[in-house]
Structure formats: C-alpha cells, structure tokens
Biopython code that builds the backbone (N, CA, C, O; Angstrom):
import numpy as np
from Bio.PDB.StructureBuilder import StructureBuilder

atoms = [
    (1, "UNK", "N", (26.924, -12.652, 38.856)),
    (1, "UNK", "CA", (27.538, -12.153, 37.646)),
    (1, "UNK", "C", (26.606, -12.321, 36.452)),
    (1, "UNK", "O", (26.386, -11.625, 35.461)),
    (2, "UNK", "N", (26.165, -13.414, 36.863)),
    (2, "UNK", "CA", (25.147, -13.718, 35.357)),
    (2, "UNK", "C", (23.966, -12.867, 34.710)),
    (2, "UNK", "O", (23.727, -12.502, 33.559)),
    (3, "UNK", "N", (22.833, -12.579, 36.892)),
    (3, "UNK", "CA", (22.230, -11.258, 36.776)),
    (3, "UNK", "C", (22.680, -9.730, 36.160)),
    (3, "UNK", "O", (22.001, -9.005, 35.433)),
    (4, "UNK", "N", (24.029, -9.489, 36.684)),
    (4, "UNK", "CA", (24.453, -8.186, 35.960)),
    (4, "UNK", "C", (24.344, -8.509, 34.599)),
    (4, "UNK", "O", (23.623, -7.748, 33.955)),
    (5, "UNK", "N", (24.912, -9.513, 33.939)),
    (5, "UNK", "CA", (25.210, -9.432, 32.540)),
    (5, "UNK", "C", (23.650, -9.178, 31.613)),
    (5, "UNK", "O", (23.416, -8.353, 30.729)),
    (6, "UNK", "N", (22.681, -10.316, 32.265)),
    (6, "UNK", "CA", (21.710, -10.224, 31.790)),
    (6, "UNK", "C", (21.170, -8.718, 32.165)),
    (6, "UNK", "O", (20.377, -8.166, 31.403)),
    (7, "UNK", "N", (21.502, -8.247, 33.038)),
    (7, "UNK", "CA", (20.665, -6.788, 33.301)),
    (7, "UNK", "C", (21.293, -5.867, 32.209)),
    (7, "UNK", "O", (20.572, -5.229, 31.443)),
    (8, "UNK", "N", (22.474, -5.819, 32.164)),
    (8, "UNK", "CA", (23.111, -5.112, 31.174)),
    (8, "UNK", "C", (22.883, -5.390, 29.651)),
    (8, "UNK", "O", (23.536, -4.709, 28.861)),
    (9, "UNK", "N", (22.381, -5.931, 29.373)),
    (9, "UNK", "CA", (22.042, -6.475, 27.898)),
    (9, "UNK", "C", (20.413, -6.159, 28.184)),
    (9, "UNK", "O", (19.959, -5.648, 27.160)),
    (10, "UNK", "N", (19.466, -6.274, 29.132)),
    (10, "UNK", "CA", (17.968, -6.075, 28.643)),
    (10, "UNK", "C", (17.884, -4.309, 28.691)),
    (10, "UNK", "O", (17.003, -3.668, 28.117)),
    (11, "UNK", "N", (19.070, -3.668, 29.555)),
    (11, "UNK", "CA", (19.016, -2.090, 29.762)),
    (11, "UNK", "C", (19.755, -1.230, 27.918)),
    (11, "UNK", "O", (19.604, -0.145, 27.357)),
    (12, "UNK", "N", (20.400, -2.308, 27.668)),
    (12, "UNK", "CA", (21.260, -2.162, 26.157)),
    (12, "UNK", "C", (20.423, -2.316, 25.191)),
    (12, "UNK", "O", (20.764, -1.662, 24.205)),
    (13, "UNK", "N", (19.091, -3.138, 24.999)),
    (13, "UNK", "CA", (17.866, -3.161, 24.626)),
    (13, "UNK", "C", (17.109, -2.208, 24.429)),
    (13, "UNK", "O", (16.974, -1.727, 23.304)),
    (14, "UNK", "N", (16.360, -1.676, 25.680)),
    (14, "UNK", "CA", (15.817, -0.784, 25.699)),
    (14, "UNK", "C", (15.906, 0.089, 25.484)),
    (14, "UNK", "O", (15.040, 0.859, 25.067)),
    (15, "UNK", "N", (17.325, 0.335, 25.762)),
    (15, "UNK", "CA", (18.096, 2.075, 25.105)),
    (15, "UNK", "C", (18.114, 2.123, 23.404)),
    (15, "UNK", "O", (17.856, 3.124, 22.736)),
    (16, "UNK", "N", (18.342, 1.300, 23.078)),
    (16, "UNK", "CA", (18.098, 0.516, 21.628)),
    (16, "UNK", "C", (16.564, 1.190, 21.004)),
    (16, "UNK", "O", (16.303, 2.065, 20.178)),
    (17, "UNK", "N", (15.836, 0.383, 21.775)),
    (17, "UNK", "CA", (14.149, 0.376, 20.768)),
    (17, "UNK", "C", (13.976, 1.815, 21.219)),
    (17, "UNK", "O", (13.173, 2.449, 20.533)),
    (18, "UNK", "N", (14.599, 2.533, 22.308)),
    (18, "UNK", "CA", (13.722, 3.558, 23.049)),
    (18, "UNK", "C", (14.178, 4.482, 22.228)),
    (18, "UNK", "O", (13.217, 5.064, 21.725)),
    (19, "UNK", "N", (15.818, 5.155, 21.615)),
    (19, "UNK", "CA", (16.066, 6.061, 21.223)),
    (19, "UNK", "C", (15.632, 6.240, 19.406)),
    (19, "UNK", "O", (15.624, 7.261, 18.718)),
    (20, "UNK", "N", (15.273, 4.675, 19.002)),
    (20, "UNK", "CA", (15.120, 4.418, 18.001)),
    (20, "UNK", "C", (13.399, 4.520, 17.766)),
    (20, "UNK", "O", (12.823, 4.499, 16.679)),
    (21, "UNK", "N", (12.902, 4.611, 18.855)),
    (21, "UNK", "CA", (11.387, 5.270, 18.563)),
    (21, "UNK", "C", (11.635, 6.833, 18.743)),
    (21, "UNK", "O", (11.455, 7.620, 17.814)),
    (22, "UNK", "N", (12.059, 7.221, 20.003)),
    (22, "UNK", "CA", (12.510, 8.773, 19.506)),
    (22, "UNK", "C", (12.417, 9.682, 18.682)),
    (22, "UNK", "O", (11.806, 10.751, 18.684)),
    (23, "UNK", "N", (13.342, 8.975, 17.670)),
    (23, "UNK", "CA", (14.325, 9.787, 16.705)),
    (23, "UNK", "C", (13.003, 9.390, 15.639)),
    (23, "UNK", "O", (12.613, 10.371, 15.005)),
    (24, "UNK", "N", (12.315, 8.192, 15.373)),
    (24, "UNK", "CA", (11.160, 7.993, 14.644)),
    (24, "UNK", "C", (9.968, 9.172, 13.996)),
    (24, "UNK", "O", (9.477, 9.707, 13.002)),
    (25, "UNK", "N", (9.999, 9.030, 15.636)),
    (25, "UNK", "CA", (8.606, 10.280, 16.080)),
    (25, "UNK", "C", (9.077, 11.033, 15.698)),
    (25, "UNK", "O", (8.458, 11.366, 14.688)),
    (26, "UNK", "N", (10.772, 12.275, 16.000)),
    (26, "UNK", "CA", (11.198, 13.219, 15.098)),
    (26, "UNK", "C", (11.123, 13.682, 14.143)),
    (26, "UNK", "O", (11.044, 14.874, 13.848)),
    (27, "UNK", "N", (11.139, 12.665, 13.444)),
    (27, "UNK", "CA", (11.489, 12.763, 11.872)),
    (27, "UNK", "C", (10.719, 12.524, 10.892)),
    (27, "UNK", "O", (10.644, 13.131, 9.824)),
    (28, "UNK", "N", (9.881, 11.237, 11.410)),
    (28, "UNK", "CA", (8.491, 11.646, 10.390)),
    (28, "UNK", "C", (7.403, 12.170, 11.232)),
    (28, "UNK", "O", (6.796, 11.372, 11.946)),
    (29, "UNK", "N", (7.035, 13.612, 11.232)),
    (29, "UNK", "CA", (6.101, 14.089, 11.559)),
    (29, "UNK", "C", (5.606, 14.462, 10.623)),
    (29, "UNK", "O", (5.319, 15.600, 10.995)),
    (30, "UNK", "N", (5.186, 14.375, 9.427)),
    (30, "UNK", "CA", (4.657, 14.714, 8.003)),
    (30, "UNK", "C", (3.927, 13.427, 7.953)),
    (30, "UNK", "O", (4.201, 12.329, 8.438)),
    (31, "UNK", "N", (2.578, 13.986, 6.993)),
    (31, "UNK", "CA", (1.772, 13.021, 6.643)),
    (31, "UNK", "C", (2.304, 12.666, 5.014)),
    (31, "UNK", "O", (3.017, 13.357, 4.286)),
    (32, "UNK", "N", (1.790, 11.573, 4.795)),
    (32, "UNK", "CA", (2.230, 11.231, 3.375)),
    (32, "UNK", "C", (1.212, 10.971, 2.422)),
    (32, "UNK", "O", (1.520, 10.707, 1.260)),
    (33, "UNK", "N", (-0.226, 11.030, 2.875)),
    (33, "UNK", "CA", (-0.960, 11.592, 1.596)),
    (33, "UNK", "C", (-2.035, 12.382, 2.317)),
    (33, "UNK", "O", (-2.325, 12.385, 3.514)),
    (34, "UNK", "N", (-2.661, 13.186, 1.090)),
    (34, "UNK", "CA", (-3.521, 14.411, 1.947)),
    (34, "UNK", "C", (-4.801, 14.258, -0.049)),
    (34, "UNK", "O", (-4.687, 13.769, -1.172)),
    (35, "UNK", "N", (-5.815, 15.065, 0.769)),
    (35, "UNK", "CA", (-6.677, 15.059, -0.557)),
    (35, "UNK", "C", (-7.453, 16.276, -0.214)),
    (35, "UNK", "O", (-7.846, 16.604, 0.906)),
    (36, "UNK", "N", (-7.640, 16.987, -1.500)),
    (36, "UNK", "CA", (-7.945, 18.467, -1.307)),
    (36, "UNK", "C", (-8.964, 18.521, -2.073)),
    (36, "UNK", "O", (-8.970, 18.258, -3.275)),
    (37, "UNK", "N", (-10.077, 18.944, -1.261)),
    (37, "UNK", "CA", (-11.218, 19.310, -1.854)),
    (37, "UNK", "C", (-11.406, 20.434, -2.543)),
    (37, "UNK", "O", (-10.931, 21.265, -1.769)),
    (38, "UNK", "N", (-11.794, 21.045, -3.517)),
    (38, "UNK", "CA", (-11.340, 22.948, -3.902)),
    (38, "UNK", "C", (-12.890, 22.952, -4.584)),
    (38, "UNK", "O", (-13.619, 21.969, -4.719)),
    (39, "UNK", "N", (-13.150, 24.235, -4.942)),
    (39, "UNK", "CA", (-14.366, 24.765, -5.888)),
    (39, "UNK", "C", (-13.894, 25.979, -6.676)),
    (39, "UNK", "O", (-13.230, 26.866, -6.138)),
    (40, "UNK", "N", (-14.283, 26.009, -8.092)),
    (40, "UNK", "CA", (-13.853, 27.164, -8.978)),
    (40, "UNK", "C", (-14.839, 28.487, -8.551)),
    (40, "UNK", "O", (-16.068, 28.559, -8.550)),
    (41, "UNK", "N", (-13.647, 29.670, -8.128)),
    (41, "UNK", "CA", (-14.159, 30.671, -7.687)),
    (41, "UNK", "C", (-14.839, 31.631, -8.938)),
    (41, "UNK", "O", (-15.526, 32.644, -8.816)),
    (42, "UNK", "N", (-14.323, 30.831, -10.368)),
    (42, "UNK", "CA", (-15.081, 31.627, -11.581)),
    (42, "UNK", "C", (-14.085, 33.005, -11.493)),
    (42, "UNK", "O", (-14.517, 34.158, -11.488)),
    (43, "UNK", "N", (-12.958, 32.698, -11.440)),
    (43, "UNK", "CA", (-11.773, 33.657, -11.459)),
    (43, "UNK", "C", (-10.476, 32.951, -12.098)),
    (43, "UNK", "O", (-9.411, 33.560, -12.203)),
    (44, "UNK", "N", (-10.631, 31.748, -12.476)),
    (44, "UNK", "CA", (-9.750, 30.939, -12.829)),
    (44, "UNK", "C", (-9.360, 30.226, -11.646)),
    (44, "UNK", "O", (-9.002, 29.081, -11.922)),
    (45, "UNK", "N", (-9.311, 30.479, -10.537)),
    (45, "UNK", "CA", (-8.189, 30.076, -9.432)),
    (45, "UNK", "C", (-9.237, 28.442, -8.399)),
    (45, "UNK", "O", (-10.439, 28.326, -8.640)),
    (46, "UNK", "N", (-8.943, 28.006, -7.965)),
    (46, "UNK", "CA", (-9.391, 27.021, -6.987)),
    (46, "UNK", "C", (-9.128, 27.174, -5.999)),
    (46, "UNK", "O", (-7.967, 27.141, -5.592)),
    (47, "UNK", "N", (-10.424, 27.454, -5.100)),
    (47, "UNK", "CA", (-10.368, 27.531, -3.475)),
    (47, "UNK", "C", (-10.634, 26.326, -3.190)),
    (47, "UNK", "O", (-11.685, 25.787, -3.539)),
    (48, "UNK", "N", (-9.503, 25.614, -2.364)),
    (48, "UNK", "CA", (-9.564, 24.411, -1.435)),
    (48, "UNK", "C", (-10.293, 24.917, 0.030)),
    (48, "UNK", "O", (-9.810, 25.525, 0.985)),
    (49, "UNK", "N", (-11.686, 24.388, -0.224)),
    (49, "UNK", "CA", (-12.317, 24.553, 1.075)),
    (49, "UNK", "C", (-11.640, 23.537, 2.197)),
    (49, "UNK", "O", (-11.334, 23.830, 3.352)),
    (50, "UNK", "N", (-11.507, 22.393, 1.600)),
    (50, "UNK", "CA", (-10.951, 21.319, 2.587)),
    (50, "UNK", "C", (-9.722, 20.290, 2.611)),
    (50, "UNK", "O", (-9.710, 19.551, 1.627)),
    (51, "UNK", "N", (-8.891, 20.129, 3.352)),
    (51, "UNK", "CA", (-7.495, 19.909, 2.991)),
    (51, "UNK", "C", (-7.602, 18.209, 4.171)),
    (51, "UNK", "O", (-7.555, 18.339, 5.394)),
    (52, "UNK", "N", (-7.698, 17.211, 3.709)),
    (52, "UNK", "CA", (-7.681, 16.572, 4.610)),
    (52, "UNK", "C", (-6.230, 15.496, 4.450)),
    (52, "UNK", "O", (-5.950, 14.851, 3.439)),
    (53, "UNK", "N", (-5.597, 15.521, 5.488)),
    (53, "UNK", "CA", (-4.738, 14.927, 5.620)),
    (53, "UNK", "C", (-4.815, 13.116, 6.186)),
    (53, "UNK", "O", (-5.741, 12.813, 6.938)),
    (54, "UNK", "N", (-3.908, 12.149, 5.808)),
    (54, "UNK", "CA", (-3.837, 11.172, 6.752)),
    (54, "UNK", "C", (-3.303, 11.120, 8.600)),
    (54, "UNK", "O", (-3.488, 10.368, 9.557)),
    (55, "UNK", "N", (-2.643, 12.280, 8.352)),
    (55, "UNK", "CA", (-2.000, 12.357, 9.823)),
    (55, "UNK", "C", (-3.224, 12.632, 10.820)),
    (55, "UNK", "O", (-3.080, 12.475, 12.032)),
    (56, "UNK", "N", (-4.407, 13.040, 10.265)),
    (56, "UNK", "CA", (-5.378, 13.693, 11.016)),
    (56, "UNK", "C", (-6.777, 12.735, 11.367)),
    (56, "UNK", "O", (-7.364, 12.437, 12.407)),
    (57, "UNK", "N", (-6.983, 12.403, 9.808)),
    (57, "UNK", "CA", (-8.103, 11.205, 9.659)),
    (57, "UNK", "C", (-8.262, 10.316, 8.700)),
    (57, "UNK", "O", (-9.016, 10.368, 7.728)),
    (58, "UNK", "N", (-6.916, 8.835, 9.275)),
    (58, "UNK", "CA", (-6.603, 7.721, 8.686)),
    (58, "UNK", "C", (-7.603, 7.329, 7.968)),
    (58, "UNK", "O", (-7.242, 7.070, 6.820)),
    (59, "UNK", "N", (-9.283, 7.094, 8.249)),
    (59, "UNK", "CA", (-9.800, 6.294, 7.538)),
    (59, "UNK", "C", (-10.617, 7.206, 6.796)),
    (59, "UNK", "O", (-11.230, 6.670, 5.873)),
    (60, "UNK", "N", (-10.781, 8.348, 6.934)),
    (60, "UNK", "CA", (-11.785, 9.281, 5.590)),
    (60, "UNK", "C", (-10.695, 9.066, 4.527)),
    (60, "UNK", "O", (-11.136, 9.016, 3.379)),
    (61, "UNK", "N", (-9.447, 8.938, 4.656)),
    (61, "UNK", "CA", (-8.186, 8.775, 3.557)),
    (61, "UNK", "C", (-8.392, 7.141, 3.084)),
    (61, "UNK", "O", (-8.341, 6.876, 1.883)),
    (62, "UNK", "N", (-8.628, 6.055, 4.099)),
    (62, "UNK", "CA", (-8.688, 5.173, 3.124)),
    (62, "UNK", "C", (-10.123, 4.487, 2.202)),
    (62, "UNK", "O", (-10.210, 3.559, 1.397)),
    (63, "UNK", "N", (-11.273, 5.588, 2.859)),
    (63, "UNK", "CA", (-12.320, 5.251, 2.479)),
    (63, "UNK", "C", (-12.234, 5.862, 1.265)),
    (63, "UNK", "O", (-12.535, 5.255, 0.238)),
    (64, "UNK", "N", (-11.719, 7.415, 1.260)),
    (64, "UNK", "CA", (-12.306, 7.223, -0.369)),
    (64, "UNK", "C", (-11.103, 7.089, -1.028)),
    (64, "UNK", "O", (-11.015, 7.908, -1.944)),
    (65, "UNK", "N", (-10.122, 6.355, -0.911)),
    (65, "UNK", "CA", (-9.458, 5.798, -1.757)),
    (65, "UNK", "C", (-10.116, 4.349, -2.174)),
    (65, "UNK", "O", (-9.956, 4.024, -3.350)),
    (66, "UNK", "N", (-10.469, 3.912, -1.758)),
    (66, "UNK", "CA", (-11.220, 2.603, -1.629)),
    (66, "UNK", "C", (-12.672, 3.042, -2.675)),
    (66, "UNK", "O", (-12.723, 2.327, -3.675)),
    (67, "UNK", "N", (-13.317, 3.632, -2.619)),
    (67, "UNK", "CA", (-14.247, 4.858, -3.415)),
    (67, "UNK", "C", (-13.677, 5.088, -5.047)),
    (67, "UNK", "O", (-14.296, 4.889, -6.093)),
    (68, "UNK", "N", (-12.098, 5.640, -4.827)),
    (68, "UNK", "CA", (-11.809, 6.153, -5.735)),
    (68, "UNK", "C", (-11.324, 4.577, -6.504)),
    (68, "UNK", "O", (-11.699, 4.695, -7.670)),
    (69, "UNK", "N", (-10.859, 3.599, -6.384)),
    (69, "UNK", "CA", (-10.117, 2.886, -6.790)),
    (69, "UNK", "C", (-11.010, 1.637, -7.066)),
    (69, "UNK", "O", (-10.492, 0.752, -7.748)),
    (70, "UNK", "N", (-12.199, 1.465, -6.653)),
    (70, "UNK", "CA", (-13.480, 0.819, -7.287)),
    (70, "UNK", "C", (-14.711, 1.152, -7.420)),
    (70, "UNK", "O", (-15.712, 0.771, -6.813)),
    (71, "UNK", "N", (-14.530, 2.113, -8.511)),
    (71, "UNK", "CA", (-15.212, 3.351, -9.207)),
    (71, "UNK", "C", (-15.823, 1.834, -10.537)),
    (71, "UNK", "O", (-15.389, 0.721, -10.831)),
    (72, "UNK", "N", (-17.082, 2.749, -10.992)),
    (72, "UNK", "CA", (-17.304, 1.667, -12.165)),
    (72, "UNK", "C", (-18.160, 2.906, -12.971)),
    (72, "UNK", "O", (-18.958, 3.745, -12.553)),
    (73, "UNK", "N", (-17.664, 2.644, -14.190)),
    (73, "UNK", "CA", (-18.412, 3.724, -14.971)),
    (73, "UNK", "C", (-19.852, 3.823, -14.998)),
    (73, "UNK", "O", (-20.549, 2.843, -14.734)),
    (74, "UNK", "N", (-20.359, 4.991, -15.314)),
    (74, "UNK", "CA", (-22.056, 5.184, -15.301)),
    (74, "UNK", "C", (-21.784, 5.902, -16.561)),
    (74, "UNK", "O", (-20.875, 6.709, -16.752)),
    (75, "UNK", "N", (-22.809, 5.455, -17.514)),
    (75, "UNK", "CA", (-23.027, 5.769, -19.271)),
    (75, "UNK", "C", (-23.927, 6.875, -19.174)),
    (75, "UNK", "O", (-23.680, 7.858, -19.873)),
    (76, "UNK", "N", (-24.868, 6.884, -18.472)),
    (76, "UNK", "CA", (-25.580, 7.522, -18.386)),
    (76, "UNK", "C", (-25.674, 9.179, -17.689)),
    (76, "UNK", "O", (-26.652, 9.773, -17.235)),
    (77, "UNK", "N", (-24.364, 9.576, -17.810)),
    (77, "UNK", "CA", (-23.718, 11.087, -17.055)),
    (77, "UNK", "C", (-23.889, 12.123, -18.099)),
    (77, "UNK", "O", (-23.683, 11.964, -19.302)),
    (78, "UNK", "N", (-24.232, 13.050, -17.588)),
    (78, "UNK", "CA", (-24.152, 14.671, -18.875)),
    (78, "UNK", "C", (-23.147, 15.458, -18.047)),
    (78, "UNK", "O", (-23.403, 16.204, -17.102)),
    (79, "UNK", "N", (-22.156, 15.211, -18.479)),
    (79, "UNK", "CA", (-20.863, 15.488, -17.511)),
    (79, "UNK", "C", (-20.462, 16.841, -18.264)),
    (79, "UNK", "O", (-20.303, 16.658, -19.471)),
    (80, "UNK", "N", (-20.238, 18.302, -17.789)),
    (80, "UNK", "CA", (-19.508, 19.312, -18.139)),
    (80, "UNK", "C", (-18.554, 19.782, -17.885)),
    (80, "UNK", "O", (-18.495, 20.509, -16.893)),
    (81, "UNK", "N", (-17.322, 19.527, -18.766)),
    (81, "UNK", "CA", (-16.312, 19.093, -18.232)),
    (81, "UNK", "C", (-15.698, 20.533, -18.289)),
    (81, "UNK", "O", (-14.702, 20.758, -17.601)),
    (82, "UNK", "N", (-16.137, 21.339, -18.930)),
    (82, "UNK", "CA", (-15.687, 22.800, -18.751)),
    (82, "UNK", "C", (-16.327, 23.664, -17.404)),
    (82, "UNK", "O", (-16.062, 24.865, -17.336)),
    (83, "UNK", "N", (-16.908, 23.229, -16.670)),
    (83, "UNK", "CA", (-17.570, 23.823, -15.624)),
    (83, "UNK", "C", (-17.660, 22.732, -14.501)),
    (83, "UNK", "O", (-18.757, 22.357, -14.087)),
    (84, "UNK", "N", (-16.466, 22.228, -14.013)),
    (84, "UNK", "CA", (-16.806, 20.972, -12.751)),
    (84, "UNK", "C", (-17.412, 21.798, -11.509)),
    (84, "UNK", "O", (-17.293, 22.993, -11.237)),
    (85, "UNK", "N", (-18.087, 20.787, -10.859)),
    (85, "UNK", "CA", (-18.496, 21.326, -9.777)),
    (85, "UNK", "C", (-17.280, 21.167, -8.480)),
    (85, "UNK", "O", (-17.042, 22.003, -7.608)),
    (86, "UNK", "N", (-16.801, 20.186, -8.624)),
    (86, "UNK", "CA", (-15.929, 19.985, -7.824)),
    (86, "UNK", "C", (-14.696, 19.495, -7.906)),
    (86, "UNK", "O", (-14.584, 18.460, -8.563)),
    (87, "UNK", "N", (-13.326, 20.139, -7.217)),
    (87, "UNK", "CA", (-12.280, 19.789, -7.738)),
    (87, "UNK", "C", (-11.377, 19.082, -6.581)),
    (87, "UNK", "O", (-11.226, 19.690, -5.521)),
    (88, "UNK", "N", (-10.754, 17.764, -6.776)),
    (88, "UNK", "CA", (-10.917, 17.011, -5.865)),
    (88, "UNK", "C", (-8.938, 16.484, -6.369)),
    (88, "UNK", "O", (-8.650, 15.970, -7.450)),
    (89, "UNK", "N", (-8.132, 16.741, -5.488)),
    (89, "UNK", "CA", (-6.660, 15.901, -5.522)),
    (89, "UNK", "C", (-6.260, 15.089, -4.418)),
    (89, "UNK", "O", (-6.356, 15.235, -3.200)),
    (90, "UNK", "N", (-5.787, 14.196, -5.153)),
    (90, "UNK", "CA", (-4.714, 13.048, -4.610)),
    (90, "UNK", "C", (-3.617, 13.141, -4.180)),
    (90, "UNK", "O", (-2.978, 12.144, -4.515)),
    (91, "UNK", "N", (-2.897, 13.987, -3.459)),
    (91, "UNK", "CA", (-1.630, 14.214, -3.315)),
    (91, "UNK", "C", (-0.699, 13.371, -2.496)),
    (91, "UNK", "O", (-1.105, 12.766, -1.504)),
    (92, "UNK", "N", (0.341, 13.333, -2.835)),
    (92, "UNK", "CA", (1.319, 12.552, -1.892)),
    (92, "UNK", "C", (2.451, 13.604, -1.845)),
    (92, "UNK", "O", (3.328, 13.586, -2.708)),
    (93, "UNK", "N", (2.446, 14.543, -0.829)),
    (93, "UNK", "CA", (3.712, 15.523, -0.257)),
    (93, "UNK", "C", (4.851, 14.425, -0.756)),
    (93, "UNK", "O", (5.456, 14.481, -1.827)),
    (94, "UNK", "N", (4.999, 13.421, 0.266)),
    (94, "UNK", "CA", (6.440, 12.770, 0.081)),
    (94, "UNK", "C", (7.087, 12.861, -0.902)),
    (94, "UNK", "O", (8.199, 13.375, -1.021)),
    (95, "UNK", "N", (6.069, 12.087, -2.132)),
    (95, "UNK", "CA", (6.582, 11.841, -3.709)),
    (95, "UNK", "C", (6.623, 12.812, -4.179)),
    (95, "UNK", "O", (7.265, 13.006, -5.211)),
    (96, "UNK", "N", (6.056, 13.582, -3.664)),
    (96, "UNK", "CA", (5.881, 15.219, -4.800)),
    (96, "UNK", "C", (5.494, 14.513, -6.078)),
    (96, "UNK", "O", (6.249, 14.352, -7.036)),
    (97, "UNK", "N", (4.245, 14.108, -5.995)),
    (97, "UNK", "CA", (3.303, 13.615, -7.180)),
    (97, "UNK", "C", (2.216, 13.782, -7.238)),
    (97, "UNK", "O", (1.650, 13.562, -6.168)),
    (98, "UNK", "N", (1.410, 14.179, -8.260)),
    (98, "UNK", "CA", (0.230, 14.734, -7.686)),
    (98, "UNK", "C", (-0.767, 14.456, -8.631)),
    (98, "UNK", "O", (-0.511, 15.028, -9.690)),
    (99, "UNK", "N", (-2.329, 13.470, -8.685)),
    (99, "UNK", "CA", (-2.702, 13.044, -8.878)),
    (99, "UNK", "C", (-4.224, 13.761, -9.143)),
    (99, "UNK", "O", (-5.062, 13.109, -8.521)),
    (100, "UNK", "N", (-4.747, 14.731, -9.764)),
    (100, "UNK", "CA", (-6.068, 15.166, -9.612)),
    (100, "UNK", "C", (-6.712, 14.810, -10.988)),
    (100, "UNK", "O", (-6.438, 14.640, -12.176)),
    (101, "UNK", "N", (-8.166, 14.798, -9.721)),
    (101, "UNK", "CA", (-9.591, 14.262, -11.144)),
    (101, "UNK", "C", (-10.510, 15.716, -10.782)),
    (101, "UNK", "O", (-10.737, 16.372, -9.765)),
    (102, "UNK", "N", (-10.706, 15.759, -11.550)),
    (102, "UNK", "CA", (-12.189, 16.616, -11.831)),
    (102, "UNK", "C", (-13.530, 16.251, -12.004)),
    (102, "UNK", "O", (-13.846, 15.448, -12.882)),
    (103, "UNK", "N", (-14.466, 16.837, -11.142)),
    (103, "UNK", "CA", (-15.406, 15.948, -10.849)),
    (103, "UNK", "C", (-16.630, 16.924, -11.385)),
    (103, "UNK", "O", (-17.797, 16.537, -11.330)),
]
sb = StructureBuilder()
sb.init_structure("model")
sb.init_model(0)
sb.init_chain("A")
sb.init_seg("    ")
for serial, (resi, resn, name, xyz) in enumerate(atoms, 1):
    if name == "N":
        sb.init_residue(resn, " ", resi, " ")
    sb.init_atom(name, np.array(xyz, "f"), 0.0, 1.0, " ", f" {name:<3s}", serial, name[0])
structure = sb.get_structure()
C-alpha cells in the first residue's frame, strides 16, 4: 500500500512539472529584447539591415549590452549628429519600450 501511495504522488509530480513546462514553452515563445541595426537610406526612412534578437543569439545581446552600459566618454569625437552613420535600437517587444542611440 505504501508503494502505491508513494507511486501515486511521484506520477502526481511529474504530471505537475511536465504540463507546467508545456504550457511554458507555449506561451513564451517571444523573445524579450532584440537590437536593430538600420542605415539612413538618405530618403528620410531607416533600413534595418540587421535585426538581432535574444531568442536567437543570447550572448551578441549581452555583449553589447555590457558595451553599451560601460561606455566612457571620448572628448576627442567630431561627431555629426545630423548625418549618423549608424542607427542602432534597444528594444524590448515585451515592454513596448524603446530605447535608441544614434551613432
């Protein structure tokens, strides 16, 4: 009796963690931050050549956040800020917040 009980409680378990990874995997299939590389087509508009997501490649996402977030100024830049070369966002789909620098 004791075996059944215990069998019935480690099978009550598993059905547990198992349907509860499941339904996991379901539901978040969205990545939750992505960073978009773009260049001005000199039409007004920004072509995102490159769209990189976390769902795809975890650590190019935390490298240059890591990049972006111990940044140290250089004095010495002739920066044109009306003509960037490159246009670079932070996005977080989830938050619907959206974070871009111009580079």
């Amino acid at each position: 009796m004791k075996k059944l009980k215990k069998l019935i409680v480690i099978a009550l378990i598993l059905g547990v963690f198992t349907s509860g990874y499941i339904v996991g995997k379901a539901v978040t299939n969205n990545h939750s931050r992505e960073i978009r590389v773009g260049f001005d087509n000199h039409k007004g508009q920004i072509d995102f050549a490159k769209v990189i997501t976390d769902s795809e490649n975890q650590e190019v996402i935390d490298n240059f956040m890591m990049i972006y977030l111990n940044k140290k100024q250089n004095y010495n830049l002739k920066v044109d800020f009306d003509n960037p070369d490159v246009h670079i966002f932070i996005d977080s789909p989830k938050q619907f917040t959206t974070s871009g620098r111009v580079l």
